[in-house]
N, C-alpha and C positions, 0 to 999 in steps of 0.2 A: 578497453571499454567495460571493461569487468568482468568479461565473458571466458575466459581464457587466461593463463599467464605466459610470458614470455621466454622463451627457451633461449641462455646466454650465450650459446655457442654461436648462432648465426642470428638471434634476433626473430626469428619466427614463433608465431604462438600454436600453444596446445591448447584447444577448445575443452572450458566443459562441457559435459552431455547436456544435449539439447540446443547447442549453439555450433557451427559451423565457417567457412570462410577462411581467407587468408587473414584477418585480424577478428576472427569469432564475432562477428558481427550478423550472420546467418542463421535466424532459428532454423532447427531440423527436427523433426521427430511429429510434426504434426500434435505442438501445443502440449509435447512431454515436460518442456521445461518453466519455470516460473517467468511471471512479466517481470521487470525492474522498474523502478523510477515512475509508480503509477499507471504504469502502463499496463491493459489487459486486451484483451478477442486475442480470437487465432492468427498468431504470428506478431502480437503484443503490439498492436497498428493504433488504437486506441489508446486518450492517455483522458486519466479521469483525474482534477487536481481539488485541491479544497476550496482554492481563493475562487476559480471558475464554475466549474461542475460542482459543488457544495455551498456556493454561497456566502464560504465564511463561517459554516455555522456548522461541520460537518467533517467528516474524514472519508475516505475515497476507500471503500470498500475493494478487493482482488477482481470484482465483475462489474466497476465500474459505477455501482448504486453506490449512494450515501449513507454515512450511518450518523444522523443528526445528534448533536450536543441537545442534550438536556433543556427544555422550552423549545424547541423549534420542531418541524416536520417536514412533510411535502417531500417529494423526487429528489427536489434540489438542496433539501433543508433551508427553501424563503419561507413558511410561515410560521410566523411567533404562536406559539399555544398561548391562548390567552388565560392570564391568571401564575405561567411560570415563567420565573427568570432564570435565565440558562448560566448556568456552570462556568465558570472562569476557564479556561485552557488548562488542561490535565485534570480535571476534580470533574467524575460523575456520578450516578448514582445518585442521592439526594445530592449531592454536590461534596460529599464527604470522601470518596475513594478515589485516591490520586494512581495515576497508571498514567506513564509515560511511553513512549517508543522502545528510548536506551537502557531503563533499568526494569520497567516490569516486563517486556518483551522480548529483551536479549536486541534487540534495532533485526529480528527476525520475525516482528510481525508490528499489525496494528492496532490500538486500545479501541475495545468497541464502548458502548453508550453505557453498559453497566460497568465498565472497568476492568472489563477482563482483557484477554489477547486473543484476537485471531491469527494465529501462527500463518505467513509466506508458503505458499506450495514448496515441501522438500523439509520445512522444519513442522518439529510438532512440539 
């Protein structure tokens, strides 16, 4: 589950820090270690996604808020600013600065509204 790899001699896993269990599936450390897959709160119980919790219009911030595309706002990023048309997928900023996941972030963080990255707990 990505939390661990598995040790070839008998098939059992070595957990990384912050994860725990027979198949590292146990957070431990009291929320030492990063959420995976959207997921954030203590013990990464909560999962925050763009198509639900954003709208569509938005990317799922590490604490579960949105950081709305370009023309849009609101909690959920539902409303259109009126007067701006929002940015195609990957292009923010006036709609000019492209920042993706896999090559401006290293796929160790996520492209915020100005195009920058917000680096994953554990990268910087």
């Amino acid at each position: 589950n990505n939390h661990g790899r598995c040790m070839g001699d008998d098939g059992s896993c070595e957990c990384y820090t912050g994860w725990g269990g027979a198949h590292c599936d146990t957070p431990e450390g009291g929320g030492d270690h990063p959420c995976m897959n959207n997921l954030y709160s203590e013990g990464c119980s909560e999962r925050c996604t763009m198509e639900g919790t954003c709208s569509m219009h938005g990317r799922c911030l590490g604490d579960g808020s949105c950081d709305c595309y370009a023309g849009w706002s609101g909690e959920h990023c539902d409303i259109r600013d009126a007067g701006d048309e929002p940015c195609v997928k990957n292009l923010y900023g006036e709609c000019d600065v492209v920042c993706t996941m896999a090559s401006t972030c290293s796929n160790h963080g996520r492209c915020m509204g100005d195009g920058s990255c917000e680096c994953y707990a554990g990268w910087g």
